[in-house]
Each structure stands twice: as structure tokens, then as C-alpha cells.
N, C-alpha and C positions, 0 to 999 in steps of 0.2 A: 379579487385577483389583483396580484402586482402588476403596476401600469405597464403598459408597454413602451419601451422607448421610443421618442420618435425615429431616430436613424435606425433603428431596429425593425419597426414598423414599416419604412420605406424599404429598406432594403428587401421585403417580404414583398412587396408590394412590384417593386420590382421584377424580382424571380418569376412573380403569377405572371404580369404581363409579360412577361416574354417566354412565358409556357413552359418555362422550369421546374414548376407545380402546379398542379391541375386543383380547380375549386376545391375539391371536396378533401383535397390533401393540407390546404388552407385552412380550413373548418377544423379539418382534425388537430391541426396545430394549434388555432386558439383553444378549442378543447380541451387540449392536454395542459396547456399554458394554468389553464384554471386551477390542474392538480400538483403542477409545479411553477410555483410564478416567478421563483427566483433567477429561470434557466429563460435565457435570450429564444425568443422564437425563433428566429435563426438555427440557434442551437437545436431548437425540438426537432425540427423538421433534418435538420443532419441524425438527428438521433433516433430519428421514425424511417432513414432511410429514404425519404422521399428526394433528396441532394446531395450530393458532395459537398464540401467545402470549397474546391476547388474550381465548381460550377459556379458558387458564390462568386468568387472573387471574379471569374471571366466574365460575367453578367454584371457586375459592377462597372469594372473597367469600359465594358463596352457600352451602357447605359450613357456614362458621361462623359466618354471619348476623351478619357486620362491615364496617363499611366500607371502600371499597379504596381506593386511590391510586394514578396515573401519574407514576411517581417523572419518571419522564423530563421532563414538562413542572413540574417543580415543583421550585424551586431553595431550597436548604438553606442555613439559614445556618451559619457556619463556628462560631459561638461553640455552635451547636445538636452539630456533630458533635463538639466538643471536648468533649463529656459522656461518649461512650464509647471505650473504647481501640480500636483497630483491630482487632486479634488477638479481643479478643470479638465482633466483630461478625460478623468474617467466621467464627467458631468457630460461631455459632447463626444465622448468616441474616438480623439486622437490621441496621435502620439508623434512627438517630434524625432526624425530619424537623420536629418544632417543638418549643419550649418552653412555659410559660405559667409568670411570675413572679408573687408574691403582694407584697405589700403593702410587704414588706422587702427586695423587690427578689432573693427568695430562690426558687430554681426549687418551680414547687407541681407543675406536669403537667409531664410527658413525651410526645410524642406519639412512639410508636415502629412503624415497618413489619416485619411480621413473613411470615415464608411460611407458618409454623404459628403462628400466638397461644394455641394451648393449652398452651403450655408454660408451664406456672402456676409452677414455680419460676425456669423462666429470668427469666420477669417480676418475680420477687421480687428476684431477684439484682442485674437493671439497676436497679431502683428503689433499693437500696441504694448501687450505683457512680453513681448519676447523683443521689443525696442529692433526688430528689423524691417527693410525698407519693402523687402515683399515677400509673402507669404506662397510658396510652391506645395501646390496640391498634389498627392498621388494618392491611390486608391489602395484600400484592404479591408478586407474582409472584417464584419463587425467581430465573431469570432477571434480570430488575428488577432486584431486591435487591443481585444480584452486579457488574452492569455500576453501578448507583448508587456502591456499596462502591469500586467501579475509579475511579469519576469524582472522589469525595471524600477518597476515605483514598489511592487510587493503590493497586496490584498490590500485592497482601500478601508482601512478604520471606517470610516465613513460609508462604505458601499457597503460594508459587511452589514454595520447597524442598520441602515435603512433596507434587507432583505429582510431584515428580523421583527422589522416596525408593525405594528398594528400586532405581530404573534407574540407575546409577550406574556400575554396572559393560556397562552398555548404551549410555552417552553417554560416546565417546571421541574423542580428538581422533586424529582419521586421521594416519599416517605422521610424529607426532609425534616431533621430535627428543629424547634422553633430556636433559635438565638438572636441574643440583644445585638444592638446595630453596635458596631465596631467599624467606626470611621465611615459610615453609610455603607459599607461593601455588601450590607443586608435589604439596601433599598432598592428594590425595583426599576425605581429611576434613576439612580447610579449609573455614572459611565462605566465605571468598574464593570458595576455586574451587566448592562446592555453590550460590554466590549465582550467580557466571559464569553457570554450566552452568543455573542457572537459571531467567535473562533470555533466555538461547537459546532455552531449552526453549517460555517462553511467547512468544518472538519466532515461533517456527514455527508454534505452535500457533494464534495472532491472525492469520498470516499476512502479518506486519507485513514491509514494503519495508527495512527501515532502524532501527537500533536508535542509540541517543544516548549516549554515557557524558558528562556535563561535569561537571568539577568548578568551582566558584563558592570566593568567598571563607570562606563558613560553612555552606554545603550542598553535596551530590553529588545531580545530577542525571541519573535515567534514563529516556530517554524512545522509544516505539514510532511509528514511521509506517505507520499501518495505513490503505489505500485513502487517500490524501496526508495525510492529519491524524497530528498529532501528539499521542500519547496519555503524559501521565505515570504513571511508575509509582512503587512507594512505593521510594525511595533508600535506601542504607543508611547509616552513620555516615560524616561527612565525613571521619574519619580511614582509611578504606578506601582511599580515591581511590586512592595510589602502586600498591598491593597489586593492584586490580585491574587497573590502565592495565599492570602487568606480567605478570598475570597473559595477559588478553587477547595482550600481544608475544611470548608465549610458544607459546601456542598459535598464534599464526601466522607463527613462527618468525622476529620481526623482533631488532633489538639491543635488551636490553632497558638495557642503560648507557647507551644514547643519548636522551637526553630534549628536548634542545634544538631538534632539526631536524621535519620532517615524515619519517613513514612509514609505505609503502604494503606490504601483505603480504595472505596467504587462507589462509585455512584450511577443515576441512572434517570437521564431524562427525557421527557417526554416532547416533543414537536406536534406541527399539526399534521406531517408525514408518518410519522414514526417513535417509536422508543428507541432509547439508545443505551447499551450498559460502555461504560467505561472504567478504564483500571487504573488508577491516581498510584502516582508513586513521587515522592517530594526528597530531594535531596539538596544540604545545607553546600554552600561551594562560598567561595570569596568572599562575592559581591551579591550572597543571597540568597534565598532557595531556589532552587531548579525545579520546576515542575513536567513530569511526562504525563499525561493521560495514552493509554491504550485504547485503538473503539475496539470497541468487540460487538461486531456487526452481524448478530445470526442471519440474518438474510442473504450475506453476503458470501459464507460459509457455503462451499461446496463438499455437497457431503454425497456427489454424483460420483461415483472413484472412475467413471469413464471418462471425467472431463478434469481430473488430476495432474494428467500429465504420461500415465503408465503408457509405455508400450504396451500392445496386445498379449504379448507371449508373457510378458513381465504382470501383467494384471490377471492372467491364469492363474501365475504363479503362488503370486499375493494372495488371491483369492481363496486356493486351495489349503495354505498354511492357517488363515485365520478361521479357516472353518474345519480345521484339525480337532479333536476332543481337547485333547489337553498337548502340553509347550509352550515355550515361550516364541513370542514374537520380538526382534526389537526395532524402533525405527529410530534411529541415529541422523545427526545434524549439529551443527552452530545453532545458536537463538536466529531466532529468525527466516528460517530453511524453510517453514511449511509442515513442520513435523505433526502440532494439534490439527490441523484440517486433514492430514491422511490417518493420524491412530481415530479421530471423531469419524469420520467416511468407513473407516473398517468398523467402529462401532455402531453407526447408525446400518450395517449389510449384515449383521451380528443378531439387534435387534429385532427379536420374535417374542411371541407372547410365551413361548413354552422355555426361553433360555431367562437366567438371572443373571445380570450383567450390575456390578460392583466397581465403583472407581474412586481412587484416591487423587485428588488434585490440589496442585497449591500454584495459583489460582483455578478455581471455577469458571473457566470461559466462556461457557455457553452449557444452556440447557436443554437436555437432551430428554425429549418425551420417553417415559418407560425403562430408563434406568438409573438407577440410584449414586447419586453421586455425593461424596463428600469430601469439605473442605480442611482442610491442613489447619491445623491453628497448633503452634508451638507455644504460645501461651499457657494451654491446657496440657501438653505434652502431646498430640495429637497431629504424631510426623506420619510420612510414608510406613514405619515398619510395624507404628502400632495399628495405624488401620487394616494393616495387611494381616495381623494375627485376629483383628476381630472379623473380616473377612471371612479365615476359614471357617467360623462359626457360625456364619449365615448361608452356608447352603449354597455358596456361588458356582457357575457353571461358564461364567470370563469375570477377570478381574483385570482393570486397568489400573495400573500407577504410572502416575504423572513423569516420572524420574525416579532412576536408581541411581543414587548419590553416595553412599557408602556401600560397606560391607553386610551389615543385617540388614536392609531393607532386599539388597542383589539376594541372597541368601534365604529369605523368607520367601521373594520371588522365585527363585530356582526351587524350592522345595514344592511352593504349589503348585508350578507347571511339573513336575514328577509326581502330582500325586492326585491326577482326574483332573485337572482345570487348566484353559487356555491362559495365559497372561499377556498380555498386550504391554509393553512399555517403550520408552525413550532413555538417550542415554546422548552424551555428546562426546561424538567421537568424529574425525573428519571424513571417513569410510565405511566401508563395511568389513574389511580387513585387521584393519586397528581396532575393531569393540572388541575380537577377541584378544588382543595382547591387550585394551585395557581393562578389562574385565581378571582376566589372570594376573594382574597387578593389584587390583582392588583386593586377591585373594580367593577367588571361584577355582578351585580344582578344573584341567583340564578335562577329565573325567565327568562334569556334572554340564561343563558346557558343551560338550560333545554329546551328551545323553540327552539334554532338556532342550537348545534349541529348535527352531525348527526354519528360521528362517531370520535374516539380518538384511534391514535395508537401508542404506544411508540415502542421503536428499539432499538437494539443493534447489532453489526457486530463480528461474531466467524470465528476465521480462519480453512479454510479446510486443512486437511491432503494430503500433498502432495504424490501425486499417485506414483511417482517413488522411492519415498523411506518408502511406507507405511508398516505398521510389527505389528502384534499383542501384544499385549501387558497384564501382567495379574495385577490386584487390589484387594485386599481385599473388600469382600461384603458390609462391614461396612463403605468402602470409599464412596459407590453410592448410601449406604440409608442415609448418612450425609447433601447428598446432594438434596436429594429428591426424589430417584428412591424409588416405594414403595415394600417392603422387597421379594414379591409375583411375583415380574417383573425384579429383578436381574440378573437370570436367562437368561433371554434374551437379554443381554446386553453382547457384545464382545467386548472390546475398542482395539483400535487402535490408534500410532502415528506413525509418520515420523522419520526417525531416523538420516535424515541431508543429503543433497547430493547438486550437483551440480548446477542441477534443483530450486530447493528452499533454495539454496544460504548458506544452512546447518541449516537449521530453522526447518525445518518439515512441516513447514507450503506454501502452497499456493495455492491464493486467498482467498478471505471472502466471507460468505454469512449471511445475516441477519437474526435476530429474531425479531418476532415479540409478540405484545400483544396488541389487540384490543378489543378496550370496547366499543360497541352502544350505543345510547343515548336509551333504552328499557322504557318504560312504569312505570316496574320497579327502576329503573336506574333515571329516573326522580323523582320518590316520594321519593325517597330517599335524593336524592340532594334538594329539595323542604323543606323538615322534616328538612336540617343541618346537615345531617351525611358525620362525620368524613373521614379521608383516609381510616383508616382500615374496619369501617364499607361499603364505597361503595366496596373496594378490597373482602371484605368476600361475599357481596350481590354477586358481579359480579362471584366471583369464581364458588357460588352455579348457578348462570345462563347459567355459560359455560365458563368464560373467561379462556383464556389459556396464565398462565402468561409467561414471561420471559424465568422463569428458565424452568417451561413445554418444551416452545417452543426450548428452547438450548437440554435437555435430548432426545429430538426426532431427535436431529440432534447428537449426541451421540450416541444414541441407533441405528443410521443407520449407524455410521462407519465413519461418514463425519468429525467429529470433536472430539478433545480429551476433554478430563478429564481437563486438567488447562484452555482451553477453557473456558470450562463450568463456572469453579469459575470465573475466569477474566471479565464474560462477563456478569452476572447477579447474584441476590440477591435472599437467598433462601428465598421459599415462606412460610408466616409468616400464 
């Protein structure tokens, strides 16, 4: 098990005595500690429910009769944290959050956050590193203190590798091909590869979507996307960049001589938690390769479609369309909306042992027990429309493609939704309105899109207000009838954000859930499309029929407390 801190450890300690947590919720804590050593006890016990954070920090404050602080809402200045080194801070738990100059323009106080302030020599010690004459303690939350450390210093190089210490020989790269050492980036005992292995490690462990490798003219930049934000972390020496960008081609067995072109590869490793697949994509820029990994985190995959994000009425709706014999479905969005976790969620509510279910993807994201999937490789010629013709030869009863991207693959799709078979697909379009005007642009006769679909859903993904640091908040009326609330229903509306914490990494934000907007193919809905009517005119038909656009479907997740106000604008277009 990873040690346990000592401020980490008192502050636990603390909580018991003063009956915050009952023995046996203590017990449970170090027990879980053992299946995750990397996560602050502190942390489990907020994540077991057994506390607040916010009980934390009152039980602090009031243990050592000092003041306390919401680091979250109180912004540092940078000339403030250039007093202490990084590696000290994160070594004992603070973080310096003000100055006070004397007369010579010479630092006299320090105001520093501490999770324990009785450490009366660590207090000596910064008072010597930081050349001021006295050291002022206030109190925060050991949590706080660590997600503060992330926001201002970025992920400690150093804290990352020492989580990963001793797992080493636990954290491998799956079916890895053997290669000669090229500049040691092959050696286990490489910083290179300990720093790699240990941007993954905290990529898994944040639960981050997307990890960043860029290299710039005089820095290297690494950065997480955790529930859509983009989190930096602390970079290592700009002279790493080559080391690593090779490092990464390696493990995902790409050329690593090739530097000039793009390249796409995955790789797949293993922890003492978990397996993890990821999607390498390396692109040449300026000053360098760029590297993105994807996680692609099946466990994380909701493939629950009640906890998606649908309205009730709208999860009828859905429901009914893909369990239609034959038609197409389509599920519309920008990259990034959420679109493969709702078409994989109607595929995993699809799978039965009596249906044959067939799918074209470029990439393969995740695998799906009991149906067959295959990958795109344009190498071989082996796009979207040729697997869709060997498709009808196999007897399929749903067929998914990844993407309708031209004219013969839309056209192979429309033929087999008209001819006994459901099709599931994606397309990017910003509604559900515009797939038909773009679709009749690509070339699809109004006639075949009138006959074959059966239902059009577009999506977007809002982030949830993180429950441990959630706090009302007040707006002016006129903010929420700008935006669509009608002046009559104001009223009813309590916003709520997050106001930063440990938990959701000082964002407010954690996890997403989706909106929706789905349009039937109606009777009405057809004559229209049949007649040549425009975007606005089928959006207006549809509004009067019931559709519940976008911005609707974001307000209703507002009006219940789930999600904030910038949300809302970020994440859809008011309705016109």
C-alpha cells in the first residue's frame, strides 16, 4: 500500500476524534486505501460518503483555532507562488496564497495554507526559502490544498512518478513489439519512459477523455481533458519533446523515423487496477510532433440509456425507433457531443442472442460482447461502403456505420434501411433540422429520406455540477429570459454552480450528461420535406409538433439544479 501522508493521516485522525467518522468508517477507509493507494484518505472517505469536504475544512479550522480559507474561490498571484518551489509544496501540503512587502519593497509576511500548521519547523524552513520575516498560517483542506497545487504549479513530475513507484513492473504495454533502445526511451529506468507511464497513470486515474502532448518553441506542454476542460499539468524539460513523441510511437507501434506526416495507432496498457485501451494520433507542427492519446475507458461507458441524459418521453421515443424492423436511425453532433456512447447504448438494448448485429467503425472504441465489429483500414480499401456491401451478404438484421461521409456509403445506407434492416448511424450536422438539408446536399432524393428514416437525433454534452462543491448562486431575471426561460417560469428556476474543490479538480464541474433533440420522420415532417422546405421552416413545423429543441432540453437540466448557466450557452444555440 502507498504510504500514507502524515498531514493526510492527521487530518483523518482528527475527523475520528471529533466524531466526523465513526471507527468502522476509518477501517473502511484504510481498506479501500489498499485497493487504491494513489487517492489521499481524505479523498476516500469524501468518496465513500462518509464526509463532506466542507466538514473537513470546519474540523480543521476549529481543531487548531486558525483561520481557514476557500482556496477555490481565491486567486493567487503568480509572483506569490514563485516564493516556493513546487516539489516543497507538494512534499508538506501548502501552498503560499499572499504576500505583504515592507517598506523596501522586501517580502515581511507570508500568508501560507496549510493542512497541518503545527509543523513548527516546516514553518521555519519556508520562512527561510521564502526570505520573509514571518510565516502566517491559515487552514485548508488537504484535498484543496492538492487540487490548488494542480491548478498553480500543474501535476507534480515528481508526485506523478512516485504514484507509479514500486508498479512498474505492473504498468505494461500490452503485445508490445520488441525494439532496440533509441536514446534509452526503451529503458524502464528512463525518465522518459517513468514520466510516459506516468501521465497515463494520472490520465486514468482523473478519468481524463484525452491527454495533450505539445511541444511549443521554449516549452512542452501537457495537458488532461477531464469532463471537457482542459487541465495542465506540470511539463517536463523542453528538451524531452523528441524522447517522448518517440517514446509514445513506440508503444503504439507506429514509425517512429517518420516525423513529417500524420499518425494514427493504439495501444493498450495494463496497471495494477485496470487495462486501458488508448487511441494515439501524432501530428508534425512547428516545433515538433504533437501527440493526442484518447482513453477509451470501457468501464466508464454508459451503456445504461436511462442515465444518458433522455427525457422520459424522448427515451420512449428512441427506444421505439431502434427497435423498429427496418430504417434508418441517425444520431447527429460536432466530435465530441457524446454521439458513440448513445449509438453503443442503443446497441448494447439491441443485443439479443436471436438478432445479428454488424458494424463498421474507423476507429474500434470499445468491445462489444456478441457483436461483430469491423475496422476500417483504407490501406486495403476497406471504407465505410465497402463494408456495407459485404454486410448485406452476411445475413444482418442491424447494421451500424460509424459515419456517413459521402454519397455511396449515405446511399448503400439508405438502400439497406429500405430493404429489411435497421441501420444505426452518425453524421455531423449541428441539429436535427439541418441532417435533412444536409443530406439532400450530399445528394439523397427527398423521396428516399422521407420513406427510410425513421427518427433524427442530434446531441450535445453539458457538464454536471459537482455535488461536493455545489452552492446556489443568484442571476438576474433578464439573464434566463435571454436565453430562453419564458418570463412566466423564471420563477422557478434556482441556479446552482460548483465552486471548485478537490473532487472536481477546482472546475465545478463533474461528469456530463447529454441533450437531446429528436425529430420523427411524422407524416407531417414528410410533406414538408416532400414540398422543399427549408431548415427553418421544417425546425418551426417540428417545434409546433412537439420537438423539444437543444436549448429546451439544456433549460430542463438548469431548471433541475444539474447544470449551470455557462453550460447552458456553451452547449447549444438559442431557439430561433
Amino acid at each position: 500500500m502507498s504510504e500514507i501522508k502524515p498531514w493526510d493521516k492527521k487530518t483523518c485522525d482528527i475527523l475520528y476524534r471529533q466524531g466526523l467518522i465513526k471507527p468502522e468508517q476509518y477501517e473502511q477507509a484504510l481498506e479501500t486505501k489498499k485497493t487504491t493507494p494513489n487517492l489521499l484518505l481524505t479523498q476516500i472517505l469524501i468518496n465513500l460518503n462518509f464526509v463532506q469536504e466542507a466538514q473537513v475544512q470546519k474540523g480543521l479550522e476549529a481543531f487548531y483555532n486558525i483561520q481557514g480559507i476557500n482556496l477555490s474561490q481565491f486567486q493567487i498571484d503568480q509572483a506569490v507562488i514563485d516564493l516556493l518551489p513546487r516539489d516543497i509544496c507538494y512534499k508538506h501540503n501548502v501552498i503560499p496564497v499572499q504576500r505583504m512587502l515592507d517598506n523596501q519593497n522586501k517580502v515581511s509576511t507570508v500568508v501560507i495554507a496549510f493542512s497541518d500548521p503545527s509543523q513548527i519547523l516546516v514553518r521555519e524552513d519556508l520562512r527561510i526559502i521564502t526570505k520573509a520575516k514571518v510565516i502566517q498560517p491559515i487552514v485548508a483542506s488537504p484535498i484543496a490544498i492538492q487540487g490548488a497545487l494542480e491548478k498553480y504549479y500543474g501535476i507534480s513530475v515528481d508526485k506523478a512518478l512516485e504514484d507509479i513507484e514500486g508498479e512498474d513492473a505492473e504498468f505494461d504495454v500490452l503485445d508490445d513489439k520488441k525494439v532496440e533502445t533509441i536514446d534509452n526511451i526503451t529503458d524502464k529506468d528512463s525518465p522518459v519512459v517513468k514520466f510516459v507511464n506516468a501521465i497515463l497513470n494520472e490520465a486514468m486515474k482523473k478519468r481524463a477523455s484525452d491527454i495533450h502532448f505539445e511541444p511549443y518553441e521554449k516549452i512542452f506542454r501537457v495537458r488532461y481533458r477531464v469532463d471537457g476542460i482542459l487541465i495542465e499539468a506540470k511539463a517536463p524539460p523542453r528538451d524531452w519533446a523528441p524522447s517522448i513523441s518517440a517514446r509514445i510511437k513506440i508503444m503504439a507501434k507506429l514509425d517512429i523515423a517518420e516525423k513529417r506526416r500524420p499518425q494514427d495507432g493504439r495501444l493498450k496498457v495494463r496497471t495494477r487496477e485496470a487495462d486501458m485501451d488508448f487511441r494515439v494520433s501524432t501530428m508534425p507542427t512547428l516545433w515538433g510532433e504533437k501527440a493526442v492519446l484518447r482513453l477509451l475507458d470501457k468501464s466508464n461507458l454508459q451503456l445504461d440509456m436511462t442515465k444518458l441524459g433522455f427525457e422520459e418521453e424522448d427515451l420512449r421515443l428512441f427506444k421505439s425507433c431502434i427497435n423498429l424492423p427496418q430504417g434508418l436511425v441517425l444520431i447527429t453532433g460536432p466530435t465530441g457531443s457524446g454521439k458513440t456512447t448513445t449509438i453503443y447504448s442503443a446497441l448494447s438494448e439491441l443485443n439479443k442472442t436471436d438478432v445479428n448485429i454488424s458494424t463498421a467503425e474507423d476507429p474500434v472504441e470499445f468491445n462489444l460482447e456478441g457483436i461483430n465489429q469491423v475496422q476500417m483500414n483504407p490501406d486495403i480499401d476497406l471504407n465505410f461502403s465497402a463494408a456495407l456491401k459485404s454486410f448485406l451478404r452476411q445475413d444482418p438484421d442491424i447494421i451500424m456505420v460509424g459515419e456517413i461521409r459521402d454519397l455511396e456509403t449515405a446511399e448503400i445506407s439508405f438502400k439497406a434501411a429500405s430493404t429489411g434492416h435497421l441501420v444505426v448511424s452518425t453524421l455531423h450536422t449541428n441539429d436535427a433540422p439541418s441532417t435533412v438539408i444536409r443530406l439532400t446536399e450530399i445528394g439523397i432524393p427527398p423521396y428516399v429520406i422521407t420513406s427510410t428514416i425513421n427518427l433524427i437525433v442530434a446531441q450535445r454534452l453539458v457538464g454536471k455540477i459537482c455535488e461536493n462543491c455545489k452552492t446556489p448562486v443568484e442571476m438576474p431575471a433578464q439573464n434566463l429570459i435571454t436565453i430562453g426561460v419564458p418570463p412566466n417560469e423564471v420563477s422557478e428556476y434556482k441556479l446552482y454552480k460548483g465552486k471548485g474543490c478537490g473532487t472536481c479538480n477546482n472546475t465545478g464541474i463533474k461528469g456530463r450528461l447529454a441533450i437531446y433533440e429528436l425529430l420523427p420522420m411524422t407524416e407531417k415532417v414528410k410533406d414538408a420535406i416532400l414540398k422543399g422546405a427549408n431548415q427553418a421552416q421544417i425546425r418551426f413545423l417540428a417545434r409546433e409538433l412537439g420537438l423539444r429543441t437543444l436549448r429546451r432540453s439544456a433549460l430542463l437540466k438548469l431548471k433541475r439544479g444539474v447544470t449551470t448557466f455557462e453550460e447552458v450557452l456553451n452547449s447549444s444555440v438559442k431557439d430561433t
